[in-house]
mmCIF file as Biopython writes it, N, C-alpha, C and O atoms, coordinates in Angstrom:
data_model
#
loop_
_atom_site.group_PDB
_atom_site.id
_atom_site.type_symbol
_atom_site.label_atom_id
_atom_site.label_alt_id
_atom_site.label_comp_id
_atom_site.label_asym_id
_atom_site.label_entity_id
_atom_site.label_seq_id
_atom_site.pdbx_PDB_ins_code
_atom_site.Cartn_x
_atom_site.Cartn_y
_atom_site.Cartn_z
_atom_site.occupancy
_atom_site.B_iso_or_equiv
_atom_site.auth_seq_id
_atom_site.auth_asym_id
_atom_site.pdbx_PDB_model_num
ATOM 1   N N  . UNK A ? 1  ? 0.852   -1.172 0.000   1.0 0.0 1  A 1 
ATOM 2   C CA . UNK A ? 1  ? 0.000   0.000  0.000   1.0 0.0 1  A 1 
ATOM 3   C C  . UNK A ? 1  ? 0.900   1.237  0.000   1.0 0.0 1  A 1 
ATOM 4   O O  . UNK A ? 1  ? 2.072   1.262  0.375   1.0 0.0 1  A 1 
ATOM 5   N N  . UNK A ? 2  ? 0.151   2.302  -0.494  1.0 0.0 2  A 1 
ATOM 6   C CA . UNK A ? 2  ? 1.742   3.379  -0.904  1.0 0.0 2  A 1 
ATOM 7   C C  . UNK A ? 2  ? 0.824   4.480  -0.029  1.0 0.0 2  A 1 
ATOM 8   O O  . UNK A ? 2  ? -0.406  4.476  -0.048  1.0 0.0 2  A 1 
ATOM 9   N N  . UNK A ? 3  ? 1.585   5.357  0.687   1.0 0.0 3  A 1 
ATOM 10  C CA . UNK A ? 3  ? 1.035   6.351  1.557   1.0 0.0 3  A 1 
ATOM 11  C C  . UNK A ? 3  ? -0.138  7.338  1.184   1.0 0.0 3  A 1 
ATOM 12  O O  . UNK A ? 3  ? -0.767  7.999  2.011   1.0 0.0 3  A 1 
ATOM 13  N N  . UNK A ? 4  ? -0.350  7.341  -0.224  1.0 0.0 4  A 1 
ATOM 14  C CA . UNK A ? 4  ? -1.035  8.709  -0.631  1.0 0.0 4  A 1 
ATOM 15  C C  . UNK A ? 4  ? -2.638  7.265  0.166   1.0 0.0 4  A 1 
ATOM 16  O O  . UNK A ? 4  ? -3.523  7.675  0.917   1.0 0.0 4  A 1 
ATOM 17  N N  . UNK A ? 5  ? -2.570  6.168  -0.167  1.0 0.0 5  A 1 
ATOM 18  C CA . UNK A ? 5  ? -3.553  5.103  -0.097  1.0 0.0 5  A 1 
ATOM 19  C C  . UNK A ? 5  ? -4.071  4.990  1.528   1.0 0.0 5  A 1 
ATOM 20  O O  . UNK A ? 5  ? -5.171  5.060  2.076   1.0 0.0 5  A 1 
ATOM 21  N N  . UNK A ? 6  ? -3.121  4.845  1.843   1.0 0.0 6  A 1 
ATOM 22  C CA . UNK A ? 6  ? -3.061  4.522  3.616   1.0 0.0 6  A 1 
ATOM 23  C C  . UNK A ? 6  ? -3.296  5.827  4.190   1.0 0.0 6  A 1 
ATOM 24  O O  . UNK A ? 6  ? -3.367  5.788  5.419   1.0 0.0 6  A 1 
ATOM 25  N N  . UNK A ? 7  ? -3.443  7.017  3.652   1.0 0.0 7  A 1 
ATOM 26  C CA . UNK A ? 7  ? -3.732  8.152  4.375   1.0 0.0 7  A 1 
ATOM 27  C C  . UNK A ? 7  ? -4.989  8.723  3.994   1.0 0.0 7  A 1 
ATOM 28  O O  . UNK A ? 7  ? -5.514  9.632  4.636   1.0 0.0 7  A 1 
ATOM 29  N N  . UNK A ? 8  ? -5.527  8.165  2.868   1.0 0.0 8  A 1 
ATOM 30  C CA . UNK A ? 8  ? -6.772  8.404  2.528   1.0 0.0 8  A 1 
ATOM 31  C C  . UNK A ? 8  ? -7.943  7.796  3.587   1.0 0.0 8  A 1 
ATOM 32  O O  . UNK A ? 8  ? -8.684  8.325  4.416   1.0 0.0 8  A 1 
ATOM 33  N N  . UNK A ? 9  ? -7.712  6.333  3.100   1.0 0.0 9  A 1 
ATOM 34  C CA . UNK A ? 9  ? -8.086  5.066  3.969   1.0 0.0 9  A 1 
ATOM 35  C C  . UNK A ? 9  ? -8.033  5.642  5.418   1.0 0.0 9  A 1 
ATOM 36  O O  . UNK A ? 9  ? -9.020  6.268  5.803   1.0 0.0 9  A 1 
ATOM 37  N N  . UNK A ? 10 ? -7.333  5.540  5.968   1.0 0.0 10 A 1 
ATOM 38  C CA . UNK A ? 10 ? -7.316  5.705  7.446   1.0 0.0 10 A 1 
ATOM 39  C C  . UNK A ? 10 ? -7.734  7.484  7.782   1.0 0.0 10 A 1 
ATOM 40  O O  . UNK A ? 10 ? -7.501  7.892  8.920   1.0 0.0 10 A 1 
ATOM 41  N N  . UNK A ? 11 ? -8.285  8.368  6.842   1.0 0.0 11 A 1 
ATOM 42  C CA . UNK A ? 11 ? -8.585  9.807  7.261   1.0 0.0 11 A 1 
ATOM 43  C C  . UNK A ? 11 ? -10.180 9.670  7.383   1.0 0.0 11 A 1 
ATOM 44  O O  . UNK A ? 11 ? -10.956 10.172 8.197   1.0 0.0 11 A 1 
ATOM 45  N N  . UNK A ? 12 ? -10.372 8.929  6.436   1.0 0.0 12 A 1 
ATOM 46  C CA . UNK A ? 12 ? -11.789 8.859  5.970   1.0 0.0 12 A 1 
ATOM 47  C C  . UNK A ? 12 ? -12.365 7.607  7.333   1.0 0.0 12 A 1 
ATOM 48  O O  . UNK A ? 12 ? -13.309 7.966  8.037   1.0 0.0 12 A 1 
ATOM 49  N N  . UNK A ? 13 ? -11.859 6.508  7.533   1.0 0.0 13 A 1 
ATOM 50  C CA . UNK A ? 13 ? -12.218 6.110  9.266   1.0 0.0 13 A 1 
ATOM 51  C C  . UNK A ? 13 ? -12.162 6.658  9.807   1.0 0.0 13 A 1 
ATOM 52  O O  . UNK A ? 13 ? -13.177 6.873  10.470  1.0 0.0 13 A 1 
ATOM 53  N N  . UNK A ? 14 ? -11.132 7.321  10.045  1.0 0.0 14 A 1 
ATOM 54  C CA . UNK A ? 14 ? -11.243 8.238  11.271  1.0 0.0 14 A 1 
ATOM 55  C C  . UNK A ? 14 ? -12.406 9.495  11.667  1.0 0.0 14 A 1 
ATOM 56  O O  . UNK A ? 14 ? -12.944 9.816  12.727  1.0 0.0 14 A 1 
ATOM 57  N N  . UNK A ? 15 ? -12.488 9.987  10.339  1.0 0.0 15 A 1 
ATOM 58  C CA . UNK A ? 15 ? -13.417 11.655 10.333  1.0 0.0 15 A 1 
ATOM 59  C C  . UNK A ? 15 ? -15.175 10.595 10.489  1.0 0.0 15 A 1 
ATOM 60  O O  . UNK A ? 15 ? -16.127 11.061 11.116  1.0 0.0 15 A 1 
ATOM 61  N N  . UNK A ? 16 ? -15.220 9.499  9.934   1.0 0.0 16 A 1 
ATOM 62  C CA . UNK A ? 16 ? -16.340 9.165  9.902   1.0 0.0 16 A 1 
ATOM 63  C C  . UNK A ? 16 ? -16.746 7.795  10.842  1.0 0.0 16 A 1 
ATOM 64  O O  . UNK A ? 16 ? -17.783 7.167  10.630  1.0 0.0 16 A 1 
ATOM 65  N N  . UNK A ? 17 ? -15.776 7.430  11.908  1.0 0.0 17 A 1 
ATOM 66  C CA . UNK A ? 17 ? -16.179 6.203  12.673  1.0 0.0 17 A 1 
ATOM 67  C C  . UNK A ? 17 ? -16.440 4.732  11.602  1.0 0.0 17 A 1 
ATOM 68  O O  . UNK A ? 17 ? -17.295 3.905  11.917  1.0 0.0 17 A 1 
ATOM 69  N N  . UNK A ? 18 ? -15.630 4.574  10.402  1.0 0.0 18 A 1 
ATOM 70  C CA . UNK A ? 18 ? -15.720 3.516  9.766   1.0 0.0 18 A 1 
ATOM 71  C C  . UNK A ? 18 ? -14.549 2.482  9.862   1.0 0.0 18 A 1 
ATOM 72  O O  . UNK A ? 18 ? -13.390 2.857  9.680   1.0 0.0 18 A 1 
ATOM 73  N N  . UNK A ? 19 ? -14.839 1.244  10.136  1.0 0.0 19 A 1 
ATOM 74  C CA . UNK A ? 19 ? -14.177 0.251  10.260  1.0 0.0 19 A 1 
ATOM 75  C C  . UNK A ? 19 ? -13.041 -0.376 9.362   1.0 0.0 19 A 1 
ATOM 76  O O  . UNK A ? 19 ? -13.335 -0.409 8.167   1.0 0.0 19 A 1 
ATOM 77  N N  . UNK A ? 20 ? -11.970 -0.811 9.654   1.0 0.0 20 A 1 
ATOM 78  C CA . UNK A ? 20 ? -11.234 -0.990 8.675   1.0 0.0 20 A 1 
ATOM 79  C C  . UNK A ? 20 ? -11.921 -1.907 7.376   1.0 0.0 20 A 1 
ATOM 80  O O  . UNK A ? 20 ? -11.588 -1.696 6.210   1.0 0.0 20 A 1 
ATOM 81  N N  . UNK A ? 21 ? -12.945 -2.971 7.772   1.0 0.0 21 A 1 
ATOM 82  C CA . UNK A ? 21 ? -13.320 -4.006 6.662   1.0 0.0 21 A 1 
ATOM 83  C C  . UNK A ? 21 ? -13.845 -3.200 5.924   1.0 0.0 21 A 1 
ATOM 84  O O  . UNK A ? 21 ? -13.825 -3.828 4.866   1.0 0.0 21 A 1 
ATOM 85  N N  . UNK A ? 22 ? -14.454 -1.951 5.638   1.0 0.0 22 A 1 
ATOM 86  C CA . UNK A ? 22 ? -14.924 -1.531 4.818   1.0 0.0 22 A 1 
ATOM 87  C C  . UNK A ? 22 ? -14.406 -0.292 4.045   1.0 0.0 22 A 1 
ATOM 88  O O  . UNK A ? 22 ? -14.911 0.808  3.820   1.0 0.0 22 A 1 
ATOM 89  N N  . UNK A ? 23 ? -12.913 -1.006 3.635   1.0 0.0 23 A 1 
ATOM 90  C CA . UNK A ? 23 ? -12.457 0.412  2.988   1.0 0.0 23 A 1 
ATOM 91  C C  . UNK A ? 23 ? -12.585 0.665  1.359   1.0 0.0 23 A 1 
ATOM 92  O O  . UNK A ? 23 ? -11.936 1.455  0.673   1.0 0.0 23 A 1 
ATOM 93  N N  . UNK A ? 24 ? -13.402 -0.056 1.045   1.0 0.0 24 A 1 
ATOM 94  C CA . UNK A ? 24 ? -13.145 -0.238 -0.499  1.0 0.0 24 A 1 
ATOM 95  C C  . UNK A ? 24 ? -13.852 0.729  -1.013  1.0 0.0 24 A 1 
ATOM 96  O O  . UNK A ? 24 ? -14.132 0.749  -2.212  1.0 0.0 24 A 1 
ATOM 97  N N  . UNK A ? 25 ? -14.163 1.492  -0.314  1.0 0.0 25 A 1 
ATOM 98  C CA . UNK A ? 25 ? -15.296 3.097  -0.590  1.0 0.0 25 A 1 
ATOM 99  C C  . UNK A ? 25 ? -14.474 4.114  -1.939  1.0 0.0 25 A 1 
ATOM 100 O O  . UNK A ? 25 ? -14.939 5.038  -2.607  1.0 0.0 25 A 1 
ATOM 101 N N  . UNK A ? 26 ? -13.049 3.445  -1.958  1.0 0.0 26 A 1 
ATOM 102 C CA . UNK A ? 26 ? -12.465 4.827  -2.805  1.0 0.0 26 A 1 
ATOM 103 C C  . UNK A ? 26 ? -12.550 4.489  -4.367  1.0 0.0 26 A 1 
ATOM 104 O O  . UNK A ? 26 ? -12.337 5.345  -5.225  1.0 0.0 26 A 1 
ATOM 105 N N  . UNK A ? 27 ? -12.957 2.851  -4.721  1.0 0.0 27 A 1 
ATOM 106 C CA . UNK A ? 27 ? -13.727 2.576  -6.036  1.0 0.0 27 A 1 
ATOM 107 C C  . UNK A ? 27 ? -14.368 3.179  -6.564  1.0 0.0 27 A 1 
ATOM 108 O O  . UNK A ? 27 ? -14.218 3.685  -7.676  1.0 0.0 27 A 1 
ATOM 109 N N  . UNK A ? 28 ? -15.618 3.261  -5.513  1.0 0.0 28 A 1 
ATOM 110 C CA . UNK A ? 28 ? -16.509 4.354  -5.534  1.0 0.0 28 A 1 
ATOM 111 C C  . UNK A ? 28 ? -16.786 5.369  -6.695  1.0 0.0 28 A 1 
ATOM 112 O O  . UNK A ? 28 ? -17.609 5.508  -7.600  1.0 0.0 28 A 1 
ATOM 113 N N  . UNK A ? 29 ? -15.170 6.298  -5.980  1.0 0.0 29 A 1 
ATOM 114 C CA . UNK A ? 29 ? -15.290 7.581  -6.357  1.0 0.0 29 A 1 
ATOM 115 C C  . UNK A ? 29 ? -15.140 7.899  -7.639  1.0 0.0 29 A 1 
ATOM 116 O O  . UNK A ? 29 ? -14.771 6.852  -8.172  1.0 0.0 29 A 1 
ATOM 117 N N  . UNK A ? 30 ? -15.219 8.830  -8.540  1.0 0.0 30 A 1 
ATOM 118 C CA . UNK A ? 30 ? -15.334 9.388  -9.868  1.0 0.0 30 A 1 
ATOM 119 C C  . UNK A ? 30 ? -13.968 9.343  -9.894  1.0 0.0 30 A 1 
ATOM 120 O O  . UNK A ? 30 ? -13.351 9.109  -8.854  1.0 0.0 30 A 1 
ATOM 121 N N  . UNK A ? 31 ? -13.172 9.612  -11.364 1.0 0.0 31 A 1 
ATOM 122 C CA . UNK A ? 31 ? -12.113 9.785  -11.644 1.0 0.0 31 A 1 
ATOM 123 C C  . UNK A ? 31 ? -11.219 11.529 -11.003 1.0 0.0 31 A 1 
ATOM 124 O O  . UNK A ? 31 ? -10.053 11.679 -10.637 1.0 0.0 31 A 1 
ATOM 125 N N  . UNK A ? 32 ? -12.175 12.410 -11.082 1.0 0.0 32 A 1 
ATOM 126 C CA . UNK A ? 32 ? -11.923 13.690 -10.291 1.0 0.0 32 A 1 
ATOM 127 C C  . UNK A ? 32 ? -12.008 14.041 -8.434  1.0 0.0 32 A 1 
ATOM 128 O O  . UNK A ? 32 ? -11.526 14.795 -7.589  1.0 0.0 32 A 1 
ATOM 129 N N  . UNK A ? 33 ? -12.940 12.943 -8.575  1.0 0.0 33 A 1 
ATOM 130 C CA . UNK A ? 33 ? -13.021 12.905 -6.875  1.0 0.0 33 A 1 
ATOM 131 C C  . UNK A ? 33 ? -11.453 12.351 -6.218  1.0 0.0 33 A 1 
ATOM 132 O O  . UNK A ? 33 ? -10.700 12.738 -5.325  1.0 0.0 33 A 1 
ATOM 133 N N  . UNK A ? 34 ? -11.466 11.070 -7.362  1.0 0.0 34 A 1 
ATOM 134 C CA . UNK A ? 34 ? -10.121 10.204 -6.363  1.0 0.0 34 A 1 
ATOM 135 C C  . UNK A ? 34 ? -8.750  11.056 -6.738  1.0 0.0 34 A 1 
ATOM 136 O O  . UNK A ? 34 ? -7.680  10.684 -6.256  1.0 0.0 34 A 1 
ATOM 137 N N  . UNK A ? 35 ? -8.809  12.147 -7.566  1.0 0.0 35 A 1 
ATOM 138 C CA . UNK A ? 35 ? -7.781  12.933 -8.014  1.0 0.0 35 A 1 
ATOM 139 C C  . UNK A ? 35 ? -7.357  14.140 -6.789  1.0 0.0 35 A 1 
ATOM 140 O O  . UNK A ? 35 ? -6.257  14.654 -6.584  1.0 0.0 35 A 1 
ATOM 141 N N  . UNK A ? 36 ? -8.900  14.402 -5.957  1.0 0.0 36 A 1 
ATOM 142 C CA . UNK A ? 36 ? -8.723  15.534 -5.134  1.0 0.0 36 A 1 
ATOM 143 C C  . UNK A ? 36 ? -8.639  14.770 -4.158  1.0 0.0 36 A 1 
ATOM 144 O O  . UNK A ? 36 ? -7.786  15.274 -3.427  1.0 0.0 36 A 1 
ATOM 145 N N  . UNK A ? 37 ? -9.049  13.772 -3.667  1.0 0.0 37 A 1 
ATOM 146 C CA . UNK A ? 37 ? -8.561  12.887 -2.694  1.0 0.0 37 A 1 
ATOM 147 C C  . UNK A ? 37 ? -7.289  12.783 -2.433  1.0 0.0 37 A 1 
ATOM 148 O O  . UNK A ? 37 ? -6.784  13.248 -1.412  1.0 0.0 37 A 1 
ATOM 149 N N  . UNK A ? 38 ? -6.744  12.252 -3.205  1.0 0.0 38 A 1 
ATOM 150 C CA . UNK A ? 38 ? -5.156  11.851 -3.492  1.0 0.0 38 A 1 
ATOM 151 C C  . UNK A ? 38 ? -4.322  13.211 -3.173  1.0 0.0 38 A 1 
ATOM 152 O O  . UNK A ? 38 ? -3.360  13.247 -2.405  1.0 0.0 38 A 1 
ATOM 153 N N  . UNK A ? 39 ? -4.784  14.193 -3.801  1.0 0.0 39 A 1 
ATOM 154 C CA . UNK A ? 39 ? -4.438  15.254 -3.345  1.0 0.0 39 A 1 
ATOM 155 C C  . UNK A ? 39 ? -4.104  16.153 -2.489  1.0 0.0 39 A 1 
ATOM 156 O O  . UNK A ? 39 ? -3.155  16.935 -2.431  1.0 0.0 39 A 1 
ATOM 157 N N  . UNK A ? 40 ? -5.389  15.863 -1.541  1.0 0.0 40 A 1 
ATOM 158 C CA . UNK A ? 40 ? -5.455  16.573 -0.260  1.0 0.0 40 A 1 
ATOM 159 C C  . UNK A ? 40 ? -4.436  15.480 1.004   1.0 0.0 40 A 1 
ATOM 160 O O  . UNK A ? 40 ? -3.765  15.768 1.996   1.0 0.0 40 A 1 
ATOM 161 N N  . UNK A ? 41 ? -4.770  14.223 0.335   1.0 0.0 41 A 1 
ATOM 162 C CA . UNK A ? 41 ? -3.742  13.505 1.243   1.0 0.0 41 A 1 
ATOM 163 C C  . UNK A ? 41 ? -2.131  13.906 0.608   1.0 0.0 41 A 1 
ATOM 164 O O  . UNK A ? 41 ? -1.299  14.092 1.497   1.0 0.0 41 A 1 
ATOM 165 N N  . UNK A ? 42 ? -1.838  13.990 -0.224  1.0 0.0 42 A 1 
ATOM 166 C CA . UNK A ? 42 ? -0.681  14.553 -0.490  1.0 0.0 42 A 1 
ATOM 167 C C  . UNK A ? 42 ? 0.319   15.967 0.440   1.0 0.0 42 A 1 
ATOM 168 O O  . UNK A ? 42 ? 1.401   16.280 0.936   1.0 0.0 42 A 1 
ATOM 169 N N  . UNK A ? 43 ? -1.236  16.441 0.114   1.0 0.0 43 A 1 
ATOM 170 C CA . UNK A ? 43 ? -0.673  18.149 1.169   1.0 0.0 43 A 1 
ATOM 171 C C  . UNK A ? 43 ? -0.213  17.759 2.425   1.0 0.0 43 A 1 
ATOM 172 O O  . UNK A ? 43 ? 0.834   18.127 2.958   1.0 0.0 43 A 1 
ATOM 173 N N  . UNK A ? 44 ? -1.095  16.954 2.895   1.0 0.0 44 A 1 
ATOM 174 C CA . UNK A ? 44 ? -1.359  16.428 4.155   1.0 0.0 44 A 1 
ATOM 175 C C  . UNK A ? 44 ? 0.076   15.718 4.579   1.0 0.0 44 A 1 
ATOM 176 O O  . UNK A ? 44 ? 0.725   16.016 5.581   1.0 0.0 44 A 1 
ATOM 177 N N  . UNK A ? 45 ? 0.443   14.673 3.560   1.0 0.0 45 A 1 
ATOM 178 C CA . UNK A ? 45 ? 1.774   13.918 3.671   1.0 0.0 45 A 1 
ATOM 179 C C  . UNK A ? 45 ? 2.590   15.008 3.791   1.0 0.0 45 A 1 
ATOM 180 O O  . UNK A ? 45 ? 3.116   15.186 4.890   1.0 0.0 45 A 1 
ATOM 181 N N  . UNK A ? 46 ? 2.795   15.721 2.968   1.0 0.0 46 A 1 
ATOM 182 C CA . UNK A ? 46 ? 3.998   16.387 2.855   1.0 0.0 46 A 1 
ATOM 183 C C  . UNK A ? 46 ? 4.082   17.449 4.128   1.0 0.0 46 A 1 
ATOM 184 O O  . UNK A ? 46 ? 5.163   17.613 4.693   1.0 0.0 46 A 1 
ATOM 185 N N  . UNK A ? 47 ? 2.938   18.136 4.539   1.0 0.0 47 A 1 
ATOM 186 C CA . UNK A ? 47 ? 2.911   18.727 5.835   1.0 0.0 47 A 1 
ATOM 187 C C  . UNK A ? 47 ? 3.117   18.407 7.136   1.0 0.0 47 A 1 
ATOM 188 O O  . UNK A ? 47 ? 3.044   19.175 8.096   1.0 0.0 47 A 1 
ATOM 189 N N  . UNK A ? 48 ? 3.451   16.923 7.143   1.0 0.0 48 A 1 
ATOM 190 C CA . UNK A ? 48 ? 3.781   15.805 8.540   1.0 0.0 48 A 1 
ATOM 191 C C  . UNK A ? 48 ? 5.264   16.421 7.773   1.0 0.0 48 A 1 
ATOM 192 O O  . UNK A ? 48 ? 5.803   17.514 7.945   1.0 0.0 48 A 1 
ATOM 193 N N  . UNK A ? 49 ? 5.597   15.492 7.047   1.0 0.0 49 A 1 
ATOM 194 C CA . UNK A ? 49 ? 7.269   15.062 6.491   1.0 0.0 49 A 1 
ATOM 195 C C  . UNK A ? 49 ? 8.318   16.669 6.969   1.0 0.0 49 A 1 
ATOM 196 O O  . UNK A ? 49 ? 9.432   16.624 7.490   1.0 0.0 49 A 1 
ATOM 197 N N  . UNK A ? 50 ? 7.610   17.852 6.629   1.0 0.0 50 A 1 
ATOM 198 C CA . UNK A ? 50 ? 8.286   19.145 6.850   1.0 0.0 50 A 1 
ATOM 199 C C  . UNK A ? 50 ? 8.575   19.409 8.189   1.0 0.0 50 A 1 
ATOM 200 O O  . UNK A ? 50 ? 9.548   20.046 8.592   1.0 0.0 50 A 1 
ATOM 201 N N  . UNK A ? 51 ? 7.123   18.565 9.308   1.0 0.0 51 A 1 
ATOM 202 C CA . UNK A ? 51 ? 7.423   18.946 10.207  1.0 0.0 51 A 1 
ATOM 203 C C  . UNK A ? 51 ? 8.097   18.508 11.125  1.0 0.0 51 A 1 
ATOM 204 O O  . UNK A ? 51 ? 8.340   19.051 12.202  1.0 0.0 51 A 1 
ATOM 205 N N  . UNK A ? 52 ? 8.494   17.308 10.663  1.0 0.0 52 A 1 
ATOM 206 C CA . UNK A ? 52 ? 9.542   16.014 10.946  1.0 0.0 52 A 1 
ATOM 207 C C  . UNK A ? 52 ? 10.683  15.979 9.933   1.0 0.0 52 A 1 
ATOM 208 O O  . UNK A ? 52 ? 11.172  15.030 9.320   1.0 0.0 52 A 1 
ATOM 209 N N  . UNK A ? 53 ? 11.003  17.433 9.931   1.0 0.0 53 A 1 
ATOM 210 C CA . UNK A ? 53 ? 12.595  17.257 9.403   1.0 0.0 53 A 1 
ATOM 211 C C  . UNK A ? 53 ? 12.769  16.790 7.585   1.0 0.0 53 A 1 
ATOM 212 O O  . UNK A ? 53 ? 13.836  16.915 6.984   1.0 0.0 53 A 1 
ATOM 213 N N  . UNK A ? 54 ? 11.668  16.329 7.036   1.0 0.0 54 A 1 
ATOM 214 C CA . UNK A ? 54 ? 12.007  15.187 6.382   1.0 0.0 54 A 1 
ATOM 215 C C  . UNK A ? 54 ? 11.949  15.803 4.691   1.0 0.0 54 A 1 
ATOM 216 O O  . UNK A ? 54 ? 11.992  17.032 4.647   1.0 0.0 54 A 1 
ATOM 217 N N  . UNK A ? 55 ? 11.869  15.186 3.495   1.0 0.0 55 A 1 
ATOM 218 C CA . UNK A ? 55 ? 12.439  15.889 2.163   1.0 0.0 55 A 1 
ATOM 219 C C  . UNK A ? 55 ? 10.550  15.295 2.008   1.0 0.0 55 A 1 
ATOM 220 O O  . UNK A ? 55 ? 10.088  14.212 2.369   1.0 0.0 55 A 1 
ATOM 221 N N  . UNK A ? 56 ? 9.532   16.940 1.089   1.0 0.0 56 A 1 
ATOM 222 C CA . UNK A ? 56 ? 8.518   16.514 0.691   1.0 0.0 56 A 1 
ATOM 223 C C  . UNK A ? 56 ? 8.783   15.481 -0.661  1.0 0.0 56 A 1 
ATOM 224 O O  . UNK A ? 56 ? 9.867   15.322 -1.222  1.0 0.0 56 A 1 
ATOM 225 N N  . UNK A ? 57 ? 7.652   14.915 -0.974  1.0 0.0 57 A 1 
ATOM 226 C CA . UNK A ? 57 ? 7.251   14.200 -1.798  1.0 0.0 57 A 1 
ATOM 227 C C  . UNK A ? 57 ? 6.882   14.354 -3.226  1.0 0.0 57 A 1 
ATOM 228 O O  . UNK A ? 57 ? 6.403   15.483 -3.120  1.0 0.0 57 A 1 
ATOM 229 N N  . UNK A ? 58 ? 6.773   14.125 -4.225  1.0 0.0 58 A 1 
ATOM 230 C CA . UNK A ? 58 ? 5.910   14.070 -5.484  1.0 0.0 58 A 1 
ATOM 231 C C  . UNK A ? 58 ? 4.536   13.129 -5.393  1.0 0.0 58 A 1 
ATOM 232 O O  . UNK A ? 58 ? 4.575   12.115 -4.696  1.0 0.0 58 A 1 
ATOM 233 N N  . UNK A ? 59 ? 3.418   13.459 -6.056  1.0 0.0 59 A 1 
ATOM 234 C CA . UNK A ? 59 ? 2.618   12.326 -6.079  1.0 0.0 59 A 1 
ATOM 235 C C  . UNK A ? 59 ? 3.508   10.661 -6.430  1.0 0.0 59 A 1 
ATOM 236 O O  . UNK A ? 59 ? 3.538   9.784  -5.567  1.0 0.0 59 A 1 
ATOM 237 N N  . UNK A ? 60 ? 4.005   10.528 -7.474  1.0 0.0 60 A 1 
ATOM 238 C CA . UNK A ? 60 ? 4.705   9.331  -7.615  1.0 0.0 60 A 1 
ATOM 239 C C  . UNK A ? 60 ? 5.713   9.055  -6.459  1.0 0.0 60 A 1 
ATOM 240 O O  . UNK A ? 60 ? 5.573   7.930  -5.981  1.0 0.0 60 A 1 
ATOM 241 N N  . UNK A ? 61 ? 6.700   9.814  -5.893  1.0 0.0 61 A 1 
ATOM 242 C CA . UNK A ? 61 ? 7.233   9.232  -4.468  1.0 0.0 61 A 1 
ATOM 243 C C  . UNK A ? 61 ? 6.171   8.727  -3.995  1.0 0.0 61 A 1 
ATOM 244 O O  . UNK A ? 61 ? 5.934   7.519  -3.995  1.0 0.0 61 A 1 
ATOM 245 N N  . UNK A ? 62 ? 5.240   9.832  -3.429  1.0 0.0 62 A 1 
ATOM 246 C CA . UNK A ? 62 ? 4.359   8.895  -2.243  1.0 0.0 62 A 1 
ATOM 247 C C  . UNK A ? 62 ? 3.630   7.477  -2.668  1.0 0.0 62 A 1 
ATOM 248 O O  . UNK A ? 62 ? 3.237   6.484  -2.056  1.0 0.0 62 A 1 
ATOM 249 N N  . UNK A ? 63 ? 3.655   7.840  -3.820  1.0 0.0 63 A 1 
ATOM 250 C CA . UNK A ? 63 ? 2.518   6.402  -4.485  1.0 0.0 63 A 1 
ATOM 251 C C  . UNK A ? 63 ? 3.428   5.053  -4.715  1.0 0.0 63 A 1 
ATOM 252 O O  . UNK A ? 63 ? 2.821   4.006  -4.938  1.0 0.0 63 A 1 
ATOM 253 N N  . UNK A ? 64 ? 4.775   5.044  -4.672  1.0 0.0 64 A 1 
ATOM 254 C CA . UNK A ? 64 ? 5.694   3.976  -4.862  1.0 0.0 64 A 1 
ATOM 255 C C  . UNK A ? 64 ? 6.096   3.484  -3.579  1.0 0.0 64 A 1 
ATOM 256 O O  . UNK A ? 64 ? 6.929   2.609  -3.821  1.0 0.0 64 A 1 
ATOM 257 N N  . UNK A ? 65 ? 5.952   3.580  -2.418  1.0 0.0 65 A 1 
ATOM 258 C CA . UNK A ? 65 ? 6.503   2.992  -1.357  1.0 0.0 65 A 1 
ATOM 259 C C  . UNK A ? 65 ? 5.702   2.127  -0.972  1.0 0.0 65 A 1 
ATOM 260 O O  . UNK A ? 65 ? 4.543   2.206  -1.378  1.0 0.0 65 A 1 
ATOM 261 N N  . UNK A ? 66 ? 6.059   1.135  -0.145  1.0 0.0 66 A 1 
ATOM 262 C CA . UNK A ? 66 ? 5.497   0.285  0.480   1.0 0.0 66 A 1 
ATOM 263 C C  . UNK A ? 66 ? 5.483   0.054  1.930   1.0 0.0 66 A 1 
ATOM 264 O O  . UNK A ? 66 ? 6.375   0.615  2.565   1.0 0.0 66 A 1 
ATOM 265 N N  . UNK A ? 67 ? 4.568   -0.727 2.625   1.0 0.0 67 A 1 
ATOM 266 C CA . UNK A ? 67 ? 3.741   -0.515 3.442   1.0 0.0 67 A 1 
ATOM 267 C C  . UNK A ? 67 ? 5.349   -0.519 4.381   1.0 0.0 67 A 1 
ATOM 268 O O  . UNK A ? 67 ? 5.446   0.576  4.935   1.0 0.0 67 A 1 
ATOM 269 N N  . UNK A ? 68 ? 6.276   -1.198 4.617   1.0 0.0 68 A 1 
ATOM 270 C CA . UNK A ? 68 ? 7.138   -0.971 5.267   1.0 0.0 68 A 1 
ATOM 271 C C  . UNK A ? 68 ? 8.000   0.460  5.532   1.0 0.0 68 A 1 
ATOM 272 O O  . UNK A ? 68 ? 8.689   0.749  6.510   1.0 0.0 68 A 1 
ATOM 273 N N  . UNK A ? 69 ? 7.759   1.137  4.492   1.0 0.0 69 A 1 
ATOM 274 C CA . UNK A ? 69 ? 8.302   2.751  4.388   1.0 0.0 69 A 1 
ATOM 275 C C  . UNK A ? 69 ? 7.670   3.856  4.640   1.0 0.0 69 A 1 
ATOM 276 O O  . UNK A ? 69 ? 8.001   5.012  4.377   1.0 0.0 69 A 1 
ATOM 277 N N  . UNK A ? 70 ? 6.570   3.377  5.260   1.0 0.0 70 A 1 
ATOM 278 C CA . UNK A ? 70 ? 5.189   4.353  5.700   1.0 0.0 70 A 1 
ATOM 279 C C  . UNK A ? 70 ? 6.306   5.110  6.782   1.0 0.0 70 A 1 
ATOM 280 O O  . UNK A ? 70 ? 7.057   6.051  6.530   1.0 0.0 70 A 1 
ATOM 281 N N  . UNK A ? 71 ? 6.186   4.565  7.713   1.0 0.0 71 A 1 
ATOM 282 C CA . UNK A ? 71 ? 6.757   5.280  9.194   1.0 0.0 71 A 1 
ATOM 283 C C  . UNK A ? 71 ? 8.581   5.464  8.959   1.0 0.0 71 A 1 
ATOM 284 O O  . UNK A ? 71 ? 9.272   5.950  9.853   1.0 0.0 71 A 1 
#
């Protein structure tokens, strides 16, 4: 799972009390929705990473890592 994924997923449980089994909600979305999605988790990534020292991202960085390179 690549971070822009895992931060979507886990924002959208969180803001809305939904369980992990049911994350497949981002199918769902329209091709523009999952674009601003991706997006806003992007800002979001990169606004932790700055504040932890760390080098921001491109959409493709964040989307190539794996679940071990999250933290």
């Amino acid at each position: 799972m690549n971070r822009i994924a895992w931060l979507g997923q886990a924002s959208v449980a969180y803001a809305l009390h939904i369980p992990a089994c049911c994350r497949g909600g981002y199918n769902r979305l329209s091709e523009s929705q999952k674009e601003a999605a991706d997006g806003l988790a992007l800002e979001y990534l990169n606004k932790w990473l700055v504040l932890n020292r760390r080098e921001q991202l491109t959409k493709e960085q964040a989307c190539s890592k794996t679940e071990m390179d999250l933290y």
